[in-house]
C-alpha positions in Angstrom: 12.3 -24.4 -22.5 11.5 -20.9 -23.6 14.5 -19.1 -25.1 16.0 -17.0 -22.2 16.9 -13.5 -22.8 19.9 -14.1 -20.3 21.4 -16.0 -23.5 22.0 -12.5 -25.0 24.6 -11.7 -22.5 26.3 -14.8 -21.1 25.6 -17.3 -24.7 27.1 -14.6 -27.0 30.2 -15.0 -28.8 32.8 -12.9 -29.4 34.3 -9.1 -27.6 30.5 -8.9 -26.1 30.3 -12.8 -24.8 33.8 -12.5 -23.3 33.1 -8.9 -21.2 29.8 -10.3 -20.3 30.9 -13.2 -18.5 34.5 -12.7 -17.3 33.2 -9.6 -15.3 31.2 -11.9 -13.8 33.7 -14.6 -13.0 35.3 -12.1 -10.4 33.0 -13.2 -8.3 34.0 -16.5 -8.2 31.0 -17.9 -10.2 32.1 -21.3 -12.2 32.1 -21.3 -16.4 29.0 -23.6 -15.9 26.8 -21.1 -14.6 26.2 -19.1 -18.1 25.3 -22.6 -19.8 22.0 -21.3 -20.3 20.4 -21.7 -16.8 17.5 -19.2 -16.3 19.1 -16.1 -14.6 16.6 -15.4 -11.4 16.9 -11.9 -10.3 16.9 -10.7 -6.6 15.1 -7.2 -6.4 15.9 -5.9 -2.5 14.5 -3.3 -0.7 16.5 -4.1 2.2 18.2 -1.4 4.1 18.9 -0.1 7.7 17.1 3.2 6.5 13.9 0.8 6.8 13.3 -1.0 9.6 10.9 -2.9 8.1 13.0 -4.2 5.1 16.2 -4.5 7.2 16.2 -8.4 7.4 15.6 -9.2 3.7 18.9 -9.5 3.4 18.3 -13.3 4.8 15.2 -13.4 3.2 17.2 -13.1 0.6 20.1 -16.0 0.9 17.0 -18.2 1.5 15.5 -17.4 -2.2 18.9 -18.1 -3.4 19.4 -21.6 -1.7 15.6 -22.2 -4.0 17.6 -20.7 -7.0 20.4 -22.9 -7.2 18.2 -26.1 -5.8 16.2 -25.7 -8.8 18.9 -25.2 -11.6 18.9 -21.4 -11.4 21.8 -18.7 -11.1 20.4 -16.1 -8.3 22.1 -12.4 -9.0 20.9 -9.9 -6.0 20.6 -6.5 -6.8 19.7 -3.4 -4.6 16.6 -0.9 -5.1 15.9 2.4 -3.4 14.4 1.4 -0.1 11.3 3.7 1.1 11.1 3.5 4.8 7.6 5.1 6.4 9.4 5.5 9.7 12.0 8.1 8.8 11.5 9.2 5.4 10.3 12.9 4.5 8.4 14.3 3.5 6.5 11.1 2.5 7.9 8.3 0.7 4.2 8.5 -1.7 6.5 11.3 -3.2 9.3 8.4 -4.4 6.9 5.2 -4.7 6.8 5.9 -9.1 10.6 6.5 -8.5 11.1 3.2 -6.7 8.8 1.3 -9.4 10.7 2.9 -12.3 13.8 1.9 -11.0 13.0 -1.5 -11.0 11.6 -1.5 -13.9 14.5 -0.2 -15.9 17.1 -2.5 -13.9 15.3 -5.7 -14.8 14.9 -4.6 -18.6 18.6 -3.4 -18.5 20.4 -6.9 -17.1 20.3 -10.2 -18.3 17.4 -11.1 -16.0 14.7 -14.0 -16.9 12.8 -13.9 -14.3 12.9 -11.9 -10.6 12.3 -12.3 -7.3 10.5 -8.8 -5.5 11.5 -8.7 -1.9 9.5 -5.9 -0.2 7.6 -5.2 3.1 7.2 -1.3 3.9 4.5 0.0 2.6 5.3 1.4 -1.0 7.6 -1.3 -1.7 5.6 -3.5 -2.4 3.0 -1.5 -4.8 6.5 0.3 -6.5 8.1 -3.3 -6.9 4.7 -4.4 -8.8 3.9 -2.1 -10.4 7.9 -1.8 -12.0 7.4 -5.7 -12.9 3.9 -4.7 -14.5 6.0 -2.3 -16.7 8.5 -4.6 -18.1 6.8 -8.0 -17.7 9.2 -10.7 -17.2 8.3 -13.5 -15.2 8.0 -12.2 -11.6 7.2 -13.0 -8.1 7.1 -11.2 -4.7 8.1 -12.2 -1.2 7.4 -9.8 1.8 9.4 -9.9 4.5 6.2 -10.5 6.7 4.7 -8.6 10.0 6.8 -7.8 13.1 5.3 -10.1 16.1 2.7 -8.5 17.9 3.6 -6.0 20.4 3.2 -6.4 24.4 2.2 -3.9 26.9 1.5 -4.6 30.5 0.0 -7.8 29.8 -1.9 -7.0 26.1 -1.3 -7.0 22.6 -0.6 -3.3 21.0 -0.4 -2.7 17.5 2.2 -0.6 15.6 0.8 2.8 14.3 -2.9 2.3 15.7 -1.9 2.4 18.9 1.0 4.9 19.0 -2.3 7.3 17.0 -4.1 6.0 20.4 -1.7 6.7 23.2 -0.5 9.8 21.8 -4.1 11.0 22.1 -4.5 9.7 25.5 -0.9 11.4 26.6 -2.2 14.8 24.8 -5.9 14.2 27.3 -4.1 13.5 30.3 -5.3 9.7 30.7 -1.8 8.2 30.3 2.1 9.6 31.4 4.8 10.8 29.0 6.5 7.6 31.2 4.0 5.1 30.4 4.6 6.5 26.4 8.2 5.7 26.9 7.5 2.3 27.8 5.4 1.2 25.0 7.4 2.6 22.5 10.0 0.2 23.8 7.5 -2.9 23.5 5.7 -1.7 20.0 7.9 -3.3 17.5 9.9 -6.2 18.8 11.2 -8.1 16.3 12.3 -7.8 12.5 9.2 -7.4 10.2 6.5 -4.5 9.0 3.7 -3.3 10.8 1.3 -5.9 12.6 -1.9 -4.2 12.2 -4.2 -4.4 9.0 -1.9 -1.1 7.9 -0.5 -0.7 4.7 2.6 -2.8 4.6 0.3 -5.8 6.3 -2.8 -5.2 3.5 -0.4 -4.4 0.2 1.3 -8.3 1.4 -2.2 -9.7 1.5 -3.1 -7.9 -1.9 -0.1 -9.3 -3.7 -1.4 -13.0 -3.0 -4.6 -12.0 -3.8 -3.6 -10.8 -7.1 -1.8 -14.2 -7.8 1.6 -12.5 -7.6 2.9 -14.4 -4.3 2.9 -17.9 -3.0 -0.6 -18.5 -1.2 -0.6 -18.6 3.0 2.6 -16.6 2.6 1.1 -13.3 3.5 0.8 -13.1 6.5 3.4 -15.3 7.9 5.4 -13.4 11.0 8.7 -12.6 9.8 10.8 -14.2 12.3 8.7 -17.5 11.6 11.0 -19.9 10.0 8.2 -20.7 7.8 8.4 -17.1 6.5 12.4 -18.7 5.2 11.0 -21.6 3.8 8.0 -19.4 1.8 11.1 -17.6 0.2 13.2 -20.5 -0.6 9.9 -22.1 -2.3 9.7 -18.7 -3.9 13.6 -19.0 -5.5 12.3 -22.6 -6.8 9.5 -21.4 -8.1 11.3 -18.3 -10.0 13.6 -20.9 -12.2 10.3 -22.2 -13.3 8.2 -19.2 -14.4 11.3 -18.2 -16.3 11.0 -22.0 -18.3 7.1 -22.0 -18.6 7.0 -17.7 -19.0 4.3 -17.1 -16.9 4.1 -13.1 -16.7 2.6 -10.8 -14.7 0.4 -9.7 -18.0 -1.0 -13.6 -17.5 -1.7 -12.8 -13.8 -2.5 -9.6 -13.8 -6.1 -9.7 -15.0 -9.1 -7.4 -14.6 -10.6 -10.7 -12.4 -7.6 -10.4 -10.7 -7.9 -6.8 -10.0 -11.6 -7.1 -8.8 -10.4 -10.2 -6.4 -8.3 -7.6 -4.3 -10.7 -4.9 -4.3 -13.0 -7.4 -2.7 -10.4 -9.1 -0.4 -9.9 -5.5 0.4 -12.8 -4.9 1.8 -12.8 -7.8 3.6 -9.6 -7.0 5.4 -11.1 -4.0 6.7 -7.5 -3.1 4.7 -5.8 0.1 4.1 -7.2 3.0 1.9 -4.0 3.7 0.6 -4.7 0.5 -1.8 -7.2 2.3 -3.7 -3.9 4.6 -4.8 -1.7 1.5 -4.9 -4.2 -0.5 -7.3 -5.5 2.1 -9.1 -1.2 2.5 -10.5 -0.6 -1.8 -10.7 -3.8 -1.6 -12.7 -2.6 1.4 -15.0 0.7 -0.5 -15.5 -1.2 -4.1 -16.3 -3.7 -2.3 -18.8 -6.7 -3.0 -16.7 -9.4 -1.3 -16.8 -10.3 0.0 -13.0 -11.5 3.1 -11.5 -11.8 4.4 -8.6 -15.7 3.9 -8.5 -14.8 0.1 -8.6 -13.8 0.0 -4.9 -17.4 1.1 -3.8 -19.7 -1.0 -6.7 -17.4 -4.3 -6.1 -18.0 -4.5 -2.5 -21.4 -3.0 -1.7 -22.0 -6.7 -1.2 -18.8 -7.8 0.9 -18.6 -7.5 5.0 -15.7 -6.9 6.7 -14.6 -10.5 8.1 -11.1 -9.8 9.8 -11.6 -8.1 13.3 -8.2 -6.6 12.9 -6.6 -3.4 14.0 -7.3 -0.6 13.8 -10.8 -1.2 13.2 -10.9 -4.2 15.6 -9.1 -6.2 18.2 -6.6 -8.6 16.4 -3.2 -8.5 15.1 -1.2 -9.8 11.8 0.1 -12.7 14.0 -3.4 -13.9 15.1 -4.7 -13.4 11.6 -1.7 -16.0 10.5 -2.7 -18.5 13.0 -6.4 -18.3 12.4 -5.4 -19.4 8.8 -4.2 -16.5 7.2 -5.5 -15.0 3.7 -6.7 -18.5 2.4 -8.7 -19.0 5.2 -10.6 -15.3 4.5 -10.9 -16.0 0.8 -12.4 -19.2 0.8 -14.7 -17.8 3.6 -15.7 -15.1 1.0 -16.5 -18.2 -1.3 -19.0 -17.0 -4.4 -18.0 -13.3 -3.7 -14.7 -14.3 -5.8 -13.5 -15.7 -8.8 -11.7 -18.6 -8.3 -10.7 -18.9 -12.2 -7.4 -16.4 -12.3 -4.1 -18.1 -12.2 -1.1 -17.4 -9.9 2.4 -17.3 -9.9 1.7 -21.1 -8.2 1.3 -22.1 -11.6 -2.6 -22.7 -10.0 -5.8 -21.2 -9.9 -6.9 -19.3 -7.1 -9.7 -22.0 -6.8 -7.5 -24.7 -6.4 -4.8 -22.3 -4.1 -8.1 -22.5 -1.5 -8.9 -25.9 -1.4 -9.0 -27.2 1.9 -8.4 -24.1 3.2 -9.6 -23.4 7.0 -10.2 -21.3 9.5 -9.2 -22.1 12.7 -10.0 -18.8 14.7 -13.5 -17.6 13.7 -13.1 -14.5 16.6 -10.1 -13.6 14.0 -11.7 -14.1 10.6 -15.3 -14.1 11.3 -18.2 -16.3 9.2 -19.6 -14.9 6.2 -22.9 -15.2 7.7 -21.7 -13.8 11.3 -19.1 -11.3 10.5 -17.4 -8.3 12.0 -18.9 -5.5 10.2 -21.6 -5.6 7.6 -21.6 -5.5 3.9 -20.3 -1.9 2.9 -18.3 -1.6 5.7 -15.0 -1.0 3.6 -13.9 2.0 1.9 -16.5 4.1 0.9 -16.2 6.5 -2.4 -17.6 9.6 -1.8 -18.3 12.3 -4.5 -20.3 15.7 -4.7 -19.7 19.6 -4.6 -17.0 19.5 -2.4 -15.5 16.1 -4.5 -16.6 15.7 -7.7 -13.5 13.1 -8.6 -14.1 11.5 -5.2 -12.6 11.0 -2.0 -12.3 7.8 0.4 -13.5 7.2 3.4 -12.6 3.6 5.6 -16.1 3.5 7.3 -15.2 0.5 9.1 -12.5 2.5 11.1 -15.0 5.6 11.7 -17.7 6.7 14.5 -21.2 5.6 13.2 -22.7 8.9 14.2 -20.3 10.6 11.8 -21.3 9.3 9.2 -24.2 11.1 8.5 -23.4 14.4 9.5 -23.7 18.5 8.9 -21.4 21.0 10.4 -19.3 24.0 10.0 -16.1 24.0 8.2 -12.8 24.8 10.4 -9.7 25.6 7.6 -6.0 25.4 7.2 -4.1 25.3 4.1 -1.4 23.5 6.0 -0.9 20.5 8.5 1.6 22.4 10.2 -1.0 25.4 10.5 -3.3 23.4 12.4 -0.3 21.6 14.6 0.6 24.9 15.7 -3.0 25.9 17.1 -4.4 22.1 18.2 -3.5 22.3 21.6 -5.5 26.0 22.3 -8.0 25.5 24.5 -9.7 28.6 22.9 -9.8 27.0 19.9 -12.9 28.0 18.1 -14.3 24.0 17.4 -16.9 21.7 18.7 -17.8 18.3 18.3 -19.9 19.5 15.5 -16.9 20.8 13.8 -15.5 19.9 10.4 -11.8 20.2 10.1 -10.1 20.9 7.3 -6.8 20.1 6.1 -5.2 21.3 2.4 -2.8 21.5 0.2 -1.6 17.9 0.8 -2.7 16.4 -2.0 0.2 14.5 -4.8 1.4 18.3 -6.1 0.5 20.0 -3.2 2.7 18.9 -0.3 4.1 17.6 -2.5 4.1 13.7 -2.4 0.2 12.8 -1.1 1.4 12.3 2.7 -0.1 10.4 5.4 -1.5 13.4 7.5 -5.6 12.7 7.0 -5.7 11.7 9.8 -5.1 14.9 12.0 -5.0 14.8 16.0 -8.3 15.4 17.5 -8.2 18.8 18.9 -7.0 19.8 22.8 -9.9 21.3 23.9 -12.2 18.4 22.3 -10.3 15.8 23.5 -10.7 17.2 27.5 -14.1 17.0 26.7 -14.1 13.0 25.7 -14.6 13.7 22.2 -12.5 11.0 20.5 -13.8 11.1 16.7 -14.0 14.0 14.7 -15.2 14.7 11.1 -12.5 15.5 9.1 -11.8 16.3 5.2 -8.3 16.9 3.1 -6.6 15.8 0.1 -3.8 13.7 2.2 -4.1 10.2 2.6 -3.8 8.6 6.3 -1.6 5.9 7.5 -3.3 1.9 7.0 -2.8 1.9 10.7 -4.8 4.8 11.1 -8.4 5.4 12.4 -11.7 8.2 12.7 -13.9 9.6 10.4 -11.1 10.6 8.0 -12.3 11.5 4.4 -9.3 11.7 2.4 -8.0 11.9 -1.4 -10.3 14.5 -2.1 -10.6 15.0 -5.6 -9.4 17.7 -7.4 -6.5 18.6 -4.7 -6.3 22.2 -3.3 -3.4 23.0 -5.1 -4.9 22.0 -8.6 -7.5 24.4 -7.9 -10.4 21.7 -6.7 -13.5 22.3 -4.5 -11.8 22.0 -1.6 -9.2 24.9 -1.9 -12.7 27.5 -1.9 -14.0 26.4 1.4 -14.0 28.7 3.9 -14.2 28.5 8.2 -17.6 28.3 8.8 -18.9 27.1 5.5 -21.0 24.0 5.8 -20.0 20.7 5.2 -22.7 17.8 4.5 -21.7 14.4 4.6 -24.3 11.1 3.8 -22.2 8.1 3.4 -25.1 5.8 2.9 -25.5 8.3 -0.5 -22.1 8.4 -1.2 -22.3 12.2 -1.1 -19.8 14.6 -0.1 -21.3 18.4 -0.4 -19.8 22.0 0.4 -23.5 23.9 1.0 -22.2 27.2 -0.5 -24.3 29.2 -3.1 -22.9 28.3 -6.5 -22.3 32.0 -7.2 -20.2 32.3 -4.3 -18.2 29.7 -5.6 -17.5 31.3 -8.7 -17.1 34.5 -7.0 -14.2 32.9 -4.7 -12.8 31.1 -7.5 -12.3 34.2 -9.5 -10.0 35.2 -6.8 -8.2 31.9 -6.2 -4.4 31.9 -7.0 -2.5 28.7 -6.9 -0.3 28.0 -4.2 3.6 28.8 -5.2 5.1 25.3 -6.6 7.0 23.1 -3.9 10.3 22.6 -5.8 11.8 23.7 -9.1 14.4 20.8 -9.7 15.1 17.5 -9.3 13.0 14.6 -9.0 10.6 16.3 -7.1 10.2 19.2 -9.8 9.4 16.0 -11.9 6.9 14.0 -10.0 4.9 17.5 -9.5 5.1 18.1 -12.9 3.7 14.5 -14.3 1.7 12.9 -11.3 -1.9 11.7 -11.8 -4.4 12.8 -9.6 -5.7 10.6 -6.1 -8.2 9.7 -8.4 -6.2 8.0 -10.9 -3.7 6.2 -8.8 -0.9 9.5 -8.5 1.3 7.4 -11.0 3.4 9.3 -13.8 2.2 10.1 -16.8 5.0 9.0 -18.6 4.6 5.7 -16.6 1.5 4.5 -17.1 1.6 1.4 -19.2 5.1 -0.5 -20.1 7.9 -0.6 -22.2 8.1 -4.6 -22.7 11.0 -6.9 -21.7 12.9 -6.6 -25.1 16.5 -7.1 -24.6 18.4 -3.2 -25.3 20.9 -2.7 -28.1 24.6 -3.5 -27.0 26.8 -1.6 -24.7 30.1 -2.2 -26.2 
């Protein structure tokens, strides 16, 4: 076996030996477990805060039971918790904070390997990413999707369809009591969200990437299989600790270009560009933004799943869950990166099947066409790119010329969407600034703005719109977001003017703002910075070292790791 750096602590002699373990002993832990077992540790999101984390506690006491089964001594420890639902302004703004906090715990305890439990959406990218940083043998368990909603007699989806209702509630197509009653059948169990959101694509990623079990995904959170995935998971810890199988070993450039292609054939979230774009930074791959459009102008979209189709997390699990969608992509991937299985991704898919091909569609028949993921867009108006999901916009948008509409804030355009005199048309494009990562600050989820009243009463349901926020996985239109430079850093974006035009060609991959250059310069001359959001704290700090869209919005300071060396003594 591989010398542990738990032996540090709990094999040392002496003052430091004795403080080390019979601290530990108040517990009620037995002399023999500091005979040189591999120490698992249990990072956990879990929290009331979250609702989507709040049953990892017994997620957790099931990776323990694998601990202990398999020689191992299981230590939990908690980790900030960012829950979408409640926190503000977003919790983009504390994902690097998250990631560096478990970062530093792991290098700071006597920790051989670790077990991530995660499930809303930053968690899981923070909790990789932290492991990236420190690189001890690591492996994640989400807590798995909520169980799909019910609504007089169908499936709803959390997120897409509270985007929909609210729309239909603001045209007058369904009753503030009808509202009340979804919201009451949305989210019925413990779990994340059930659509191809965020939380539901970052789980799918992380066995992409090798870095959970394979077919644990996607499993329903209230499925007992979803226990015995983390109890396999607690075994399987005690033995990356004795072979020292790190995330640097999984975490490969072939690994990388796996998710961006299983991405796309998700139809997943666009916030993984952001989320990749980090883990990569942290891992020392090489991968740009430009990699999300050249990797998959060859890949369709083969899940019809919300929001850009019909089908939730739980049907995707029963048609045969992410195996079943990777070994349908077949040649598209490499099958030669290994996993925290101790297997290849090859030999992960053998045998896998689909059983549902409504769910995950053939290669040769599928949902949406090659190019039907997340387009990168770059021109005048983006010259370090924005994102667009094109599989979740109208096709008529996406080719498309028409006059600028502009607020520097989200809550400037709340407070005038509803005017019926509001001077827009179908033709409109409307956009939305200063919510980029130093803008708002924090890079929140408000791309995807409500279609305007007076639109809406005319059955206009998709609208072109532009900012540099990002929009919620569970989101849908023709949202082009992350727009590159943000406002607030002075980029393209903060000179456009209402009425300017705006000229979109996604088969070109261009994004153009059709003003004279001179004009441009003119404006820019005149430009002043918006005043800076905070002048303390954490948030003083992110705004002060965050990366651009573009580059992921990690740290500076972060990018990269520090190693898993153990730290000087404390005593």
């Amino acid at each position: 076996m591989l010398p542990l750096r738990s032996s540090e602590w709990f094999a040392a002699e002496g003052r430091n030996g004795f403080i080390h373990r019979s601290w530990m002993r108040n517990q009620g832990f037995p002399s023999e477990v500091f005979d040189g077992r591999p120490v698992v540790g249990i990072a956990n999101t879990a929290s009331e805060l979250t609702p989507c984390n709040a049953h990892l506690r017994s997620v957790a006491e099931a990776v323990k039971r694998g601990v202990w089964e398999a020689g191992g001594f299981p230590l939990e420890f908690p980790t900030m918790s960012l829950g979408e639902a409640l926190m503000r302004p977003t919790t983009m703004l504390y994902r690097n904070l998250l990631s560096m906090e478990v970062e530093e715990n792991i290098r700071a305890n006597p920790i051989d390997a670790v077990v991530l439990l995660a499930g809303c959406d930053k968690t899981t990218p923070a909790m990789l990413m932290g492991a990236a940083s420190v690189d001890v043998p690591a492996i994640m368990v989400t807590g798995g999707p909520m169980l799909n909603g019910k609504f007089r007699g169908r499936d709803i989806g959390s997120g897409t369809d509270v985007w929909r209702f609210s729309e239909e509630v603001r045209a007058g197509t369904m009753t503030a009591g009808e509202f009340a009653e979804a919201e009451a059948c949305m989210a019925r169990s413990p779990g994340h969200c059930m659509t191809m959101g965020t939380a539901s694509t970052m789980a799918c990623l992380a066995e992409a990437l090798g870095m959970q079990l394979p077919g644990s995904a996607a499993i329903p959170a209230v499925d007992s299989r979803r226990t015995v995935v983390a109890h396999q998971a607690g075994r399987r810890a005690v033995a990356l600790a004795r072979e020292g199988l790190r995330p640097s070993h999984i975490l490969t450039r072939a690994a990388f270009e796996n998710a961006v292609r299983v991405n796309a054939a998700l139809g997943g979230s666009t916030n993984a560009v952001v989320h990749l774009l980090a883990l990569a930074g942290r891992a020392g791959v090489d991968l740009a933004l430009d990699d999300f459009d050249t990797l998959t102008r060859d890949v369709p979209v083969l899940a019809d799943m919300m929001p850009s189709g019909r089908f939730l997390m739980e049907d995707f699990y029963y048609a045969g869950g992410l195996p079943a969608l990777m070994a349908e992509l077949g040649d598209l991937l490499d099958h030669s990166p290994m996993t925290v299985a101790g297997t290849t991704v090859g030999a992960n898919l053998a045998g896998a099947t689909c059983w549902n091909p409504e769910v995950i569609t053939p290669r040769d028949r599928p949902f949406q066409p090659p190019g039907a993921g997340t387009a990168v867009l770059r021109g005048s108006l983006a010259p370090d790119g924005a994102v667009l999901k094109v599989s979740a916009a109208s096709p008529h948008l996406l080719q498309h010329t028409g006059p600028a509409l502009v607020f520097d804030r989200i809550e400037d355009y709340a407070a005038v969407c509803e005017d019926l005199d509001l001077p827009v048309t179908a033709d409109t494009v409307l956009v939305v600034r200063n919510a980029g990562p130093k803008g708002y600050p924090g890079f929140p989820e408000v791309g995807n703005m409500p279609i305007p009243r007076r639109l809406l009463e005319q059955g206009v349901t998709d609208l072109l719109r532009i900012s540099d926020a990002r929009m919620s996985g569970t989101g849908f239109g023709a949202c082009v977001l992350h727009t590159a430079p943000e406002a607030a850093e002075g980029g393209p974006l903060a000179l456009v003017e209402t009425g300017d035009l705006i000229r979109i060609d996604v088969a070109q991959r261009r994004l153009d703002l059709l003003v004279d250059p001179a004009e441009l310069a003119r404006r820019r001359a005149v430009w002043t910075p918006p005043p800076r959001p905070a002048t303390r704290g954490w948030t003083s700090l992110y705004i002060a070292h965050v990366l651009p869209a573009s580059s992921g919005a990690d740290l500076d300071f972060l990018v990269g790791g520090s190693g898993h060396d153990v730290p000087r003594h404390s005593h």
